[in-house]
N, C-alpha and C positions, 0 to 999 in steps of 0.2 A: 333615670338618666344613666346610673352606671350599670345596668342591664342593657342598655341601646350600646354602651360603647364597648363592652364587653361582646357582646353581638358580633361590632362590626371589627372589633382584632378578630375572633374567630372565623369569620368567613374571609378576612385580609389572607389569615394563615393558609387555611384551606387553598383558596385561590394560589397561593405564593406554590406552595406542595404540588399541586396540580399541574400547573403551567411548567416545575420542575419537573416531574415524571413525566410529563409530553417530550421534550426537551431531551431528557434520556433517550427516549424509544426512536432516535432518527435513524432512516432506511440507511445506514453508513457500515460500512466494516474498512479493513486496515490489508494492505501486503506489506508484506517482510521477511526478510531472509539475508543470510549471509553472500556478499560474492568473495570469491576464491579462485584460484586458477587449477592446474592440472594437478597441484600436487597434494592440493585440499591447504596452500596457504591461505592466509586472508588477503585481497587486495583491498588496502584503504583508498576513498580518494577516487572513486569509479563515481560514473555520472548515472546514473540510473532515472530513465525516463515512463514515467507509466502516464499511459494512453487509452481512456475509454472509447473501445472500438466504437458505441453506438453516438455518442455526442460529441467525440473528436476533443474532451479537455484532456490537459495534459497538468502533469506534476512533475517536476524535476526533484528527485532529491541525491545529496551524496553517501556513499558508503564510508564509515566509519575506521576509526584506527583498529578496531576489531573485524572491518570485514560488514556487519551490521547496518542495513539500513529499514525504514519503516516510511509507508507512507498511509496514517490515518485518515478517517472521514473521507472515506472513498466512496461515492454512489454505488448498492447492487449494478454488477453488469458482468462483461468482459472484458479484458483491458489486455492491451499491449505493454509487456515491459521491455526496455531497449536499455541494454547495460556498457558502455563505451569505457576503453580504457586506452591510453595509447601503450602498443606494446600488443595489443591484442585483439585478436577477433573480436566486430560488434558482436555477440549474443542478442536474441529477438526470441523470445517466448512470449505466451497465453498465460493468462490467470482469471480465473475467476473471483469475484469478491461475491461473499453473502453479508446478508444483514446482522449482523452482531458478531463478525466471527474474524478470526485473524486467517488469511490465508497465505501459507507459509510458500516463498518461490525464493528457494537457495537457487545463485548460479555459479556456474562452472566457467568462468574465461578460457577460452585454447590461445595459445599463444601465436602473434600473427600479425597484421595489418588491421587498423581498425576500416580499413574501405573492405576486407573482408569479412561476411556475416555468416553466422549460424544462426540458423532457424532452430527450435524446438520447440514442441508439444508441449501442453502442459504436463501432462504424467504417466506420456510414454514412454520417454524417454529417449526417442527416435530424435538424433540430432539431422539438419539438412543444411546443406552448405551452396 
C-alpha cells in the first residue's frame, strides 16, 4: 500500500512538472520601448496601441513616468503599434513579435497635431508623413 501511493505522488509530480513546461513554451513574445519626443526626453503618459495586423486584436497600454512601456504575451506575428500623445504627431510604426523574444520599438514623437500621422518602418528608419 505505501508503494501504490508513493507511485501515485510520483507520477501526480511528474504530471504537475509537465503540464508546467507546456505552459512555459507558449508561441508569445513582448514589445517594448521607450517613447520620447525630438529631444530624446521621455514622454510619460502616451497611449500606445498595438495591433495584430493578421487578427485585428488590439492592446492598449500607457508609457510610463520613465518614457517605458511593455506589452507581453503577444501572439508571433506583425503588429501595428499607434503611439498618441496630445501635443504631438500620432507615430504609426511595424513590429514584429517572435516566440520567446522581447522586441524592442523605441519611439520618437515630433511635435505637432495628434490628427497629424507619421508613418515608419520598422528599422529603416524612413519616417512618412
Amino acid at each position: 500500500m505505501k508503494r501504490s501511493m508513493q507511485l501515485c505522488l510520483l507520477l501526480c509530480l511528474v504530471l504537475v512538472s509537465t503540464v508546467s513546461l507546456v505552459l512555459a513554451q507558449a508561441p508569445v513574445g513582448t514589445i517594448a520601448g521607450i517613447v520620447s519626443d525630438e529631444t530624446g526626453a521621455v514622454v510619460p503618459n502616451a497611449t500606445v496601441t498595438i495591433r495584430n495586423n493578421a487578427t485585428g486584436f488590439e492592446r492598449q497600454v500607457t508609457s510610463a513616468l520613465d518614457g517605458s512601456y511593455s506589452a507581453p504575451a503577444l501572439a508571433a506575428g506583425v503588429y501595428e503599434i499607434r503611439v498618441e500623445m496630445k501635443g504631438f504627431r500620432t507615430l504609426v510604426r511595424e513590429a514584429t513579435v517572435e516566440v520567446g523574444g522581447t522586441t524592442t520599438a523605441d519611439i520618437r514623437l515630433l511635435v505637432g497635431q495628434t490628427a497629424e500621422v507619421v508613418k515608419r518602418r520598422g528599422g529603416d528608419g524612413a519616417d512618412r508623413v
